[in-house]
C-alpha positions as CSV (number, residue, x, y, z in Angstrom):
1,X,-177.2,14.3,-90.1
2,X,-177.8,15.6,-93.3
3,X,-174.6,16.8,-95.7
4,X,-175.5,20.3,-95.4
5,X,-175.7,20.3,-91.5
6,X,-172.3,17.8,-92.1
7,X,-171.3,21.5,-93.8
8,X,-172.2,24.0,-91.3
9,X,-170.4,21.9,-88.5
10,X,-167.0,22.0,-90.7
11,X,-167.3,26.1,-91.7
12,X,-165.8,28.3,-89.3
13,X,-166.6,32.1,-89.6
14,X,-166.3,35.0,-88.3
15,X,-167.3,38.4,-88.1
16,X,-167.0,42.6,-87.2
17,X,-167.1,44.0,-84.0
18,X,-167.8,43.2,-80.5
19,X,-170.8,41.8,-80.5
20,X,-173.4,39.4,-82.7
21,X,-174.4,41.3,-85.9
22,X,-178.3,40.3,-87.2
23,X,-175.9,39.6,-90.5
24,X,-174.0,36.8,-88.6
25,X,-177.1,35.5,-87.0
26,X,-178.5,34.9,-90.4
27,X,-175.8,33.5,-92.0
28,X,-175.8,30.6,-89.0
29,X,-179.5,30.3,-89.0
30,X,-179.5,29.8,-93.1
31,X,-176.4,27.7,-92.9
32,X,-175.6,25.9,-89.6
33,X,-172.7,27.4,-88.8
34,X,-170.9,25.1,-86.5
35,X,-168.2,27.5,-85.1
36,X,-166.7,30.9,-85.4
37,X,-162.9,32.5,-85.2
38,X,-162.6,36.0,-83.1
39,X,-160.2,38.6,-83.7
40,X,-158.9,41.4,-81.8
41,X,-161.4,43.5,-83.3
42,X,-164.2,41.3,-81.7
43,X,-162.4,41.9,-77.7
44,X,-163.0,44.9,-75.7
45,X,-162.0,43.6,-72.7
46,X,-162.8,40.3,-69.8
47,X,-166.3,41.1,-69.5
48,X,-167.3,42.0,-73.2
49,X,-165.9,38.4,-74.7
50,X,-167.3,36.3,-71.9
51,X,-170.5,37.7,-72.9
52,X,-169.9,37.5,-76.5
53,X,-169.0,33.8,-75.9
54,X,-172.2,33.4,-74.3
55,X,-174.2,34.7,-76.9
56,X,-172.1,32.9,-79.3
57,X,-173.2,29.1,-77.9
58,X,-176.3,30.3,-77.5
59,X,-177.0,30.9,-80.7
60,X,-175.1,28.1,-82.2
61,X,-176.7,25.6,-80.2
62,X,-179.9,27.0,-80.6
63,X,-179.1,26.2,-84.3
64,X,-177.4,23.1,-85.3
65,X,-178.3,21.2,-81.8
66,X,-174.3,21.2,-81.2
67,X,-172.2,23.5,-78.8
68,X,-169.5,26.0,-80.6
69,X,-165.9,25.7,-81.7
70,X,-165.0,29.7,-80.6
71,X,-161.4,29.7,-81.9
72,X,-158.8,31.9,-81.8
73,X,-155.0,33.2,-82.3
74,X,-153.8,33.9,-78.7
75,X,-149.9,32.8,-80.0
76,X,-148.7,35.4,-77.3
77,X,-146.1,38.2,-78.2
78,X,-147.0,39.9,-81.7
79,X,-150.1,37.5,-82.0
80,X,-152.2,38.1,-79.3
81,X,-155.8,38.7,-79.4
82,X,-157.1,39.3,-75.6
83,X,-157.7,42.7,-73.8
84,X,-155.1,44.3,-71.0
85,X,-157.2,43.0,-68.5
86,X,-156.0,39.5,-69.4
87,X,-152.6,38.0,-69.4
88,X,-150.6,38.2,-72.3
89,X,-147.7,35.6,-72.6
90,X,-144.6,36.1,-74.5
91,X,-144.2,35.0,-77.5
92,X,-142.6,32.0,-78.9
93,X,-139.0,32.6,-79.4
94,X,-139.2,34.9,-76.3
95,X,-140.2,31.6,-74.2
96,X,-137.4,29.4,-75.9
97,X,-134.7,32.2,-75.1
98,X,-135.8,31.5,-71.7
99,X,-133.7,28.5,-72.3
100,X,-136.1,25.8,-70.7
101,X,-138.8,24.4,-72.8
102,X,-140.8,24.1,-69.4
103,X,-141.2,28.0,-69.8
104,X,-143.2,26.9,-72.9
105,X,-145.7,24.5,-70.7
106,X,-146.3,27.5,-68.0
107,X,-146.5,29.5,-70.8
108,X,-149.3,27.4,-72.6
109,X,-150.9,26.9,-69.1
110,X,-151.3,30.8,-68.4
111,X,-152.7,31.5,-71.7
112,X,-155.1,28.0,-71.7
113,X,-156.8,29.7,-68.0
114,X,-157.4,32.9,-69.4
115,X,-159.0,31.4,-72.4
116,X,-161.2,28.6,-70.7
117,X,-162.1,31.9,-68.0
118,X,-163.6,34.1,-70.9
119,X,-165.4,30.7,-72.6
120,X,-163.0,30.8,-75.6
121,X,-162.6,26.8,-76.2
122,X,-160.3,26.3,-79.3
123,X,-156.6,27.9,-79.6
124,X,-154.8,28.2,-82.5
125,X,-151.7,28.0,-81.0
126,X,-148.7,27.0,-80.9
127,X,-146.9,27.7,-84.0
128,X,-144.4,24.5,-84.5
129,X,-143.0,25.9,-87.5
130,X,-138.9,26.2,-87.5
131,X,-137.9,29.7,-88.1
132,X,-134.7,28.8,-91.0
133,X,-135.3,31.3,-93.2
134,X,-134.0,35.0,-91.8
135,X,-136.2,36.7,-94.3
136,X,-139.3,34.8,-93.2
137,X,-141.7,37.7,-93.1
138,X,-144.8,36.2,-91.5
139,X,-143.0,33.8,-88.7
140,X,-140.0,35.2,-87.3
141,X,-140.4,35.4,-83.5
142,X,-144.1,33.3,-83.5
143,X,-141.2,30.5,-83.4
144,X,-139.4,28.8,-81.1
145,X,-136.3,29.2,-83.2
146,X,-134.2,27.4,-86.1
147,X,-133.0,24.3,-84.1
148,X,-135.4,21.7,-85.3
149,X,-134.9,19.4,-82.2
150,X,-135.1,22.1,-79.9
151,X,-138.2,23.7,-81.2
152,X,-139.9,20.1,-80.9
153,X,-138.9,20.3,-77.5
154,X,-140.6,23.4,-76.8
155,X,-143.5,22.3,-78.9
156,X,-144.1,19.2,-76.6
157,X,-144.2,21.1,-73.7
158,X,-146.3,23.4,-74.9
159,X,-149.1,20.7,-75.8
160,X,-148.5,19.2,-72.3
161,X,-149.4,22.7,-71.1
162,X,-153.1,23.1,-73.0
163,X,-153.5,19.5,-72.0
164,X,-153.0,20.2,-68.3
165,X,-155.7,22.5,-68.7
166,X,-157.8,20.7,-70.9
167,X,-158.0,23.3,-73.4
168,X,-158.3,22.7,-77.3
169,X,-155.1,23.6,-78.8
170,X,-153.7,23.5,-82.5
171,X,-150.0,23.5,-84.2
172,X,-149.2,25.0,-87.1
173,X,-148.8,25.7,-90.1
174,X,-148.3,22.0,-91.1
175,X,-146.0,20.9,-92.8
176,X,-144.1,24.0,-92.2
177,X,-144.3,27.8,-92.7
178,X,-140.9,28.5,-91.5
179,X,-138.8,28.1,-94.7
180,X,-140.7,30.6,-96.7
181,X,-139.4,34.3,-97.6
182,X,-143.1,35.2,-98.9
183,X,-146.2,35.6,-96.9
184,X,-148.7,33.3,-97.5
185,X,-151.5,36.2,-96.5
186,X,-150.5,38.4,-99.3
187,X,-148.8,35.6,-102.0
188,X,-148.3,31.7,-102.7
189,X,-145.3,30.5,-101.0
190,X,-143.6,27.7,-102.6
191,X,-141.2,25.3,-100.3
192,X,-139.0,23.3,-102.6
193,X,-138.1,20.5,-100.2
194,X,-138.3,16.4,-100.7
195,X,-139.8,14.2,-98.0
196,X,-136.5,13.9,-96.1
197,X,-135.3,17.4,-95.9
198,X,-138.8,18.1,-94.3
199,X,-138.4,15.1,-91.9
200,X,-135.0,16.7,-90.6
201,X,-136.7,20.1,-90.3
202,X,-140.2,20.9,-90.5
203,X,-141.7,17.8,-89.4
204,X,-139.9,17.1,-86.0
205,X,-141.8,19.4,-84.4
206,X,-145.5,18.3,-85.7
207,X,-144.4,14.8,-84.8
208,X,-143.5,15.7,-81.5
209,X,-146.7,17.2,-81.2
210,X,-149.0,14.3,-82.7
211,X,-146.8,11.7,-79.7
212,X,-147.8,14.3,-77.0
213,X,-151.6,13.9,-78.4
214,X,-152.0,17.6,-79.9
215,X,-155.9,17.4,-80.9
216,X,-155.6,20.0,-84.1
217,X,-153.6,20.7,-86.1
218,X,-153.9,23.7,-88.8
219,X,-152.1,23.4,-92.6
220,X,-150.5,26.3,-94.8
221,X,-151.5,27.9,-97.7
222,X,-148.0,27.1,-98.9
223,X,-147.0,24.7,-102.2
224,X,-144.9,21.8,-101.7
225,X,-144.0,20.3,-105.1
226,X,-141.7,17.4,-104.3
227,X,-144.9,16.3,-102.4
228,X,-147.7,17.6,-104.3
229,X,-147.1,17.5,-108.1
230,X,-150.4,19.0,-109.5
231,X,-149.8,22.7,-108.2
232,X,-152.2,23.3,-105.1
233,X,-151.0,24.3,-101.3
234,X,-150.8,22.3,-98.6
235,X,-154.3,22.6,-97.5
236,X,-156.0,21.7,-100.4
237,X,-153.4,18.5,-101.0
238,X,-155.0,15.1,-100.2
239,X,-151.4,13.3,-100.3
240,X,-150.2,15.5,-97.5
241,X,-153.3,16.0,-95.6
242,X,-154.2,12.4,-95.9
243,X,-151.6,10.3,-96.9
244,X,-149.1,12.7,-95.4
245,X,-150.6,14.0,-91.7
246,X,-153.0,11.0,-91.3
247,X,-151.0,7.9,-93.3
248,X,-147.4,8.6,-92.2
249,X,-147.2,11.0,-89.5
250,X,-150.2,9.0,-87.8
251,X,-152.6,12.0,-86.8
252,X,-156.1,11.6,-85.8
253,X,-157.1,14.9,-84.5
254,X,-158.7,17.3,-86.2
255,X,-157.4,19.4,-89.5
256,X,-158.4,23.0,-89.5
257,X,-157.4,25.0,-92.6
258,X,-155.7,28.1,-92.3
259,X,-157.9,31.1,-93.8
260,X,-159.5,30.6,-97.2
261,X,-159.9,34.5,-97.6
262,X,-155.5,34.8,-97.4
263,X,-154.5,35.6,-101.2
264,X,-152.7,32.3,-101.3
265,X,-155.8,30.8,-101.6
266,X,-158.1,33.5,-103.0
267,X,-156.8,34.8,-105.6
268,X,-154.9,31.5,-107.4
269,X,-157.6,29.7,-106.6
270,X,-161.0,31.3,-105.2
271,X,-162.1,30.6,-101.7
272,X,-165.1,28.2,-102.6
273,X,-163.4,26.4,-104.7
274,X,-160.5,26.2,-102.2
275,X,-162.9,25.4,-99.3
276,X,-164.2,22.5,-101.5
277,X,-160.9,20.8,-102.4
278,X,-159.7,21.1,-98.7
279,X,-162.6,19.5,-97.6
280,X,-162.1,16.5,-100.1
281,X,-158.7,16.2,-99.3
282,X,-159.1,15.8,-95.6
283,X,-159.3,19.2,-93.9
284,X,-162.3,18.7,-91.0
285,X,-162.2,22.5,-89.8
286,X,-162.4,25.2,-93.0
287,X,-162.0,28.3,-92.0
288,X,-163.5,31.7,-94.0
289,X,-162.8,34.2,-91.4
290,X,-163.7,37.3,-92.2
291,X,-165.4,38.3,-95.4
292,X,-169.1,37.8,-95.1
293,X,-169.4,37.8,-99.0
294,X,-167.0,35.2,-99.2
295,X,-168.8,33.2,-96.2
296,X,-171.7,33.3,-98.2
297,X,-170.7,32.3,-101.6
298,X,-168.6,29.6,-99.8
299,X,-171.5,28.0,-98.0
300,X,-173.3,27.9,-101.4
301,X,-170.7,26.4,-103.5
302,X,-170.6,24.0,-100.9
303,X,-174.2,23.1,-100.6
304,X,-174.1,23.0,-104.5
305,X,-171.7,20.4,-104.3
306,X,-172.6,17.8,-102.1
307,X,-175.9,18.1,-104.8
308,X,-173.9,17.3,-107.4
309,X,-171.7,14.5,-105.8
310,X,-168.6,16.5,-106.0
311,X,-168.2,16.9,-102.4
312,X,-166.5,13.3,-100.8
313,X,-169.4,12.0,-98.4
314,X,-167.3,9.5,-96.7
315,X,-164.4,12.1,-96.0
316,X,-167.3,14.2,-94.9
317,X,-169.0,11.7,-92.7
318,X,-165.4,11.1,-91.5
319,X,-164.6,14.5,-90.7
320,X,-168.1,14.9,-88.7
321,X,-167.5,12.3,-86.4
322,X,-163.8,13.9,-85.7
323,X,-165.2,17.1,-84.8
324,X,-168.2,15.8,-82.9
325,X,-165.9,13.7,-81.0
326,X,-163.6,16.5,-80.4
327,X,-166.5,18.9,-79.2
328,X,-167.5,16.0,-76.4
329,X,-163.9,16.6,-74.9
330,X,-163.2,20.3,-75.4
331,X,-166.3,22.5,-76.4
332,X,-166.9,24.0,-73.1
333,X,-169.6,26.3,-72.9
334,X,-169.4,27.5,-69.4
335,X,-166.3,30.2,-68.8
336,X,-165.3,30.1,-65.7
337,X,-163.8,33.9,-64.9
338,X,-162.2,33.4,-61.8
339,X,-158.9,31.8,-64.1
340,X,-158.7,34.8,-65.6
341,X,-156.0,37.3,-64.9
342,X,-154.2,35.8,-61.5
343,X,-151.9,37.8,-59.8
344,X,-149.4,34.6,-59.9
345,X,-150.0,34.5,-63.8
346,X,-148.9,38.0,-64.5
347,X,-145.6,37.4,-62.7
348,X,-144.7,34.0,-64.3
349,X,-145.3,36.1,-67.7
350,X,-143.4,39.0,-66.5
351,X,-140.4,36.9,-65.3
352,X,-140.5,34.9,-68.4
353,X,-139.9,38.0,-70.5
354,X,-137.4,39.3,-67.9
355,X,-135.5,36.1,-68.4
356,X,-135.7,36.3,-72.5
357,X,-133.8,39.5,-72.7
358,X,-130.5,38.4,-74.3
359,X,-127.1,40.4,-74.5
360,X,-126.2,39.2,-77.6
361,X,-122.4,40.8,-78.3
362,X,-120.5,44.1,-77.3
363,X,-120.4,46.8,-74.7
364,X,-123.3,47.9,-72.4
365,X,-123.8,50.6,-71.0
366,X,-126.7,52.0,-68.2
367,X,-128.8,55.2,-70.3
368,X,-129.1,58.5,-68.6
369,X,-130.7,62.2,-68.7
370,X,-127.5,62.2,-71.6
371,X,-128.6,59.4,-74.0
372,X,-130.8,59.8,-77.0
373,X,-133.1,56.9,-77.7
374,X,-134.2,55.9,-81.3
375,X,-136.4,53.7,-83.5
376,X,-139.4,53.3,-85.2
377,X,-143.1,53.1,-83.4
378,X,-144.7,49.6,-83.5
379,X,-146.4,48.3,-86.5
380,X,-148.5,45.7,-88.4
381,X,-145.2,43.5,-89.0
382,X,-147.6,40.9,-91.2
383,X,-151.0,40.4,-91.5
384,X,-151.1,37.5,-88.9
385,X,-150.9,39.9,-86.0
386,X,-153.0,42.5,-84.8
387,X,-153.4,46.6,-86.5
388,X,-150.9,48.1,-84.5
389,X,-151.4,49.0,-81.0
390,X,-152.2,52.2,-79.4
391,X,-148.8,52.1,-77.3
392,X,-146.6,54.9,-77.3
393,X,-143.3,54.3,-78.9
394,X,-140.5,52.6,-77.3
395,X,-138.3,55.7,-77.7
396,X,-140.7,57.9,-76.0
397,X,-141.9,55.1,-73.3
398,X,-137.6,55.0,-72.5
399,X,-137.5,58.9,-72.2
400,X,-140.1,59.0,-69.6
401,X,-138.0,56.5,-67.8
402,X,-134.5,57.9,-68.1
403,X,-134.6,61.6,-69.1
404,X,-132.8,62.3,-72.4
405,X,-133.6,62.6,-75.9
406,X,-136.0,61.1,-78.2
407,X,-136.9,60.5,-81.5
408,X,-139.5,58.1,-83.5
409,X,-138.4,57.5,-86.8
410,X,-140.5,55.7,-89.9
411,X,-140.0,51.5,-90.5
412,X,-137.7,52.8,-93.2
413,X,-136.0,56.0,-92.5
414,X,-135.0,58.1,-96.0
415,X,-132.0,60.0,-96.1
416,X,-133.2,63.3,-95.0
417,X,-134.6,61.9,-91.7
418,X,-131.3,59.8,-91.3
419,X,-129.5,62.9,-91.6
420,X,-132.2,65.1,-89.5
421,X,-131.7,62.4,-86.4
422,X,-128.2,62.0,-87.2
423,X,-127.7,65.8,-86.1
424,X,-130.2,65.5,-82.6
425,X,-127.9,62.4,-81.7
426,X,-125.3,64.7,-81.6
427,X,-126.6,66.8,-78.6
428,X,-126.1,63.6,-76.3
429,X,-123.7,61.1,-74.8
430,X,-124.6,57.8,-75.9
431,X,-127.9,56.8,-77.8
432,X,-129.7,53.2,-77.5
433,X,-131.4,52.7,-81.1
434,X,-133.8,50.3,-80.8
435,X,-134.6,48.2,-84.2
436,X,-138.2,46.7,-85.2
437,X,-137.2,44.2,-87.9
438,X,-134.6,46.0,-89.4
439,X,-133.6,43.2,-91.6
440,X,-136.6,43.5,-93.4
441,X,-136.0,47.3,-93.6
442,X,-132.5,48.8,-95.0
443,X,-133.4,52.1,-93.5
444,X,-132.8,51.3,-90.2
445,X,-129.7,49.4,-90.7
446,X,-128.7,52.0,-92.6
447,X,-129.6,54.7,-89.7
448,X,-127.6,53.0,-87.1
449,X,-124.5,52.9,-89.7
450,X,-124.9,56.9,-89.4
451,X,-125.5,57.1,-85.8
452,X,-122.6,55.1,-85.3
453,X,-120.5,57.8,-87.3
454,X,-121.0,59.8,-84.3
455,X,-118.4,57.8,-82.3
456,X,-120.7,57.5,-78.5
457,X,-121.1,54.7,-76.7
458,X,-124.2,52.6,-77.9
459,X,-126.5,49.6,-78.1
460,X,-129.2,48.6,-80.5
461,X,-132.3,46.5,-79.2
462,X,-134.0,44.4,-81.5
463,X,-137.3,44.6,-80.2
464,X,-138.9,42.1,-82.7
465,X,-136.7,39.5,-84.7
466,X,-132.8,39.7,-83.4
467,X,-132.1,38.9,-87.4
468,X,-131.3,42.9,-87.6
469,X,-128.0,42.8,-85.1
470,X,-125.4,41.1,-87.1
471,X,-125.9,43.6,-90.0
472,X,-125.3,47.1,-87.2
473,X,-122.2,47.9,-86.7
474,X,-119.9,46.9,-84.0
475,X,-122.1,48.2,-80.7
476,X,-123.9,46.9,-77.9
477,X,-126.5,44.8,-79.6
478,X,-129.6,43.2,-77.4
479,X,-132.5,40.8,-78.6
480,X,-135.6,42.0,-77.0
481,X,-137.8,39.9,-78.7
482,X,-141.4,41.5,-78.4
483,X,-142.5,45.5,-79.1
484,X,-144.8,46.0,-76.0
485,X,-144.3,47.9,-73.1
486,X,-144.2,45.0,-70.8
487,X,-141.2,43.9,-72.9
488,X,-139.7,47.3,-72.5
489,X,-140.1,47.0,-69.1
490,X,-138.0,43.8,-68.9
491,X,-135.5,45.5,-70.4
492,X,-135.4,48.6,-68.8
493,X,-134.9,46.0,-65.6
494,X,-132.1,44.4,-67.6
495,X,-129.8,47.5,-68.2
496,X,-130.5,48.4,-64.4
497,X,-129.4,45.8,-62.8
498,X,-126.8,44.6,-65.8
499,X,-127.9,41.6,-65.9
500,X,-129.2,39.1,-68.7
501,X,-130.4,35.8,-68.7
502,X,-131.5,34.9,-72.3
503,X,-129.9,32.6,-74.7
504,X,-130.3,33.3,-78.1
505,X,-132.7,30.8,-80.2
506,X,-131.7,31.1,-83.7
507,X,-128.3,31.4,-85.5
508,X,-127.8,34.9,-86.2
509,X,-124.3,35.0,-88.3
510,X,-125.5,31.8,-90.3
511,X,-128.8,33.0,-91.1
512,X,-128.7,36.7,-92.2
């Protein structure tokens, strides 16, 4: 095989809409576009993407002679990428507050079938990254928490789960994503951290992984200078993709990059000249995802340098055989729809985010027609997860259930609409403010300091990252985990029936 077919079959790509545009189909045909990334923008529902899928090998094989990679981000929780006619699992630090990493094998297993039933073959999934750093913007609850052994632990079963299943799956963001306080979408991160802090943190999870026989594994965007001294990320570093992943940590799989278009790369670096030096330092998988201009340039740079010798044939050869080797095993191209949305899966899901709800500190109470609920609606916490969804807000979706009042405030309420909500609390009883990273937000810490002026009985539910509850006040305070209604639902059950099962994954008090 020629370099530039070598090329195609190590580009992944991807594209608008929910179905093939003639754009895409030219860029494959002109390039040999090897595999491609969908989004939520790309799923309508069951039927749509199994068809999509279709189309997708069909074309791809049609072209490079080799069946398609079709990857994508179904984490579960906040990063999930399927329809409502699919089951969604909770996401990570939901399933560790479950308190049995088993939960994170079903878990993997639920989400595997509905993949390998709609003819998606690759998941970029699970995140291994430990969650230390509070202000960590991008992971949060993607994690399965801030206890490095016990996030391995959930990380192994989690593999064991896509294996059981025989689905591709891939940990990330390698060597770790978790100690950062600055997206790497939207900046460079930097991790300031020697080879032995990251072996008793980041790195217990990715080796637990690599001994459980993980087949991918996906790097970050993120700069490590006590490894990599001559200021490029992770992804485009050959000491800790090769010497690193492959020499010390003993990985074979595949590398996939995380997206060239994310400004960590783009703008400190430009995305061709990115792809190229990941590609020489040992990334197999590069992924451009979404920018067809980008996709374009990239491919040529590309071609242009394997001309000129500057891209590493033997690397490339190398990489080639990896991902051919890895399409024998996982690159099915048949979906098989009747794994798709069981009756049995729904309920392990549902019971798993039944059993994540965690009472956290303080008094409880059961709302009523007298309670006034609170908070902001859902949105686009980082670029990782999906455009917010069409859901109606948690304080409306717990008025239909209860009676009562109801208010949706902004992500960071002002003054004026601290004081305007302030006064319609009044009017009740008790109030249950419900909190969508408020640690990230001083408006809504700063609301529930008002509300609690008011001297009723309440709670505060965190219904993303529990790092918000140690700075409320002294109230009822509940993790939830997740903003989606089936979430809301498992906690509407929780302060029914009074009773809570979750254990709390991270360290609140020593982390905020």
């Amino acid at each position: 095989m020629d370099l530039h077919a070598i090329i195609g079959q190590r580009l992944v790509f991807g594209f608008q809409g929910p179905a093939l545009t003639e754009s895409f189909r030219q860029l494959v045909r002109q390039y040999k576009i090897g595999n491609v990334i969908l989004f939520r923008h790309n799923v309508v529902d069951n039927a749509q993407l199994r068809a999509l899928c279709a189309d997708i090998q069909q074309l791809v094989q049609s072209e490079t002679g080799h069946p398609a990679f079709i990857t994508i981000d179904q984490e579960g929780g906040m990063v999930s990428r399927l329809g409502a006619d699919a089951v969604v699992t909770p996401g990570n630090m939901a399933v560790a507050a479950t308190g049995d990493p088993v939960s994170a094998r079903i878990a993997a297993q639920i989400t595997a079938r509905q993949l390998h039933g709609l003819g998606v073959n690759l998941n970029l999934a699970p995140v291994l990254d430990v969650n230390s750093n509070a202000r960590n913007p991008v992971i949060g609850v993607r994690s399965f928490g801030d206890d490095p052994t016990r996030v391995a632990d959930f990380a192994r079963e989690a593999v064991l789960g896509y294996q059981n299943e025989n689905v591709c799956c891939c940990g990330k963001h390698f060597p770790g994503h978790g100690d950062t306080a600055v997206d790497s979408h939207i900046g460079l991160p930097c991790v300031d951290k020697n080879l032995p802090a990251l072996e008793a943190c980041e790195l217990l999870s990715f080796r637990a992984a690599i001994k459980g026989g993980i087949p991918a594994i996906m790097s970050s965007h993120i700069l490590f200078p006590r490894l990599e001294p001559d200021g490029v990320p992770a992804t485009m570093s050959r000491r800790i993709m090769h010497d690193l992943l492959r020499g010390q940590l003993g990985f074979d799989g595949m590398i996939l990059s995380d997206c060239m278009c994310m400004d960590a790369i783009q703008r400190h670096y430009g995305t061709p000249q990115g792809a190229l030096a990941a590609m020489n330092a040992g990334v197999d998988l590069v992924f451009v995802s979404s920018n067809e201009t980008l996709q374009r340039e990239t491919a040529e740079y590309l071609r242009a340098a394997a001309q000129e010798g500057r891209l590493d044939e033997i690397q490339a050869q190398a990489s080639m055989e990896r991902i051919l080797r890895a399409k024998e095993r996982y690159a099915f191209t048949s979906a098989q729809p009747e794994l798709v949305d069981l009756i049995s899966d729904r309920e392990a899901a549902e019971w798993m985010l039944r059993r994540a709800i965690t009472h956290v500190s303080g008094p409880l109470f059961q709302p009523d027609e007298r309670t006034f609920f609170c908070g902001p609606e859902d949105y686009r916490a980082s670029l990782a997860g999906n455009a917010a969804a069409a859901m109606e807000a948690a304080p409306l979706l717990l008025r239909r259930c209860y009676g009562g009042g109801a208010a949706v405030c902004g992500k960071d309420p002002d003054e004026d609409e601290i004081a305007r909500l302030t006064v319609q609390a009044a009017d009740y009883d008790s109030i249950l403010l419900l909190t969508c990273n408020g640690h990230l937000f001083p408006g809504q810490i700063a609301l529930a300091r008002a509300l609690h002026t008011l001297s009723k009985p309440m709670i505060a539910a965190a219904l993303r990252n529990p790092y918000d509850l140690p700075l409320l006040p002294d109230i009822g305070k509940i993790a939830v985990y997740d903003y989606s209604p089936a979430a809301l639902r498992a906690l509407i059950a929780a302060l029914d029936s009074g009773h809570f099962y979750g254990r709390l994954p991270v360290h609140l008090e020593e982390s905020v």
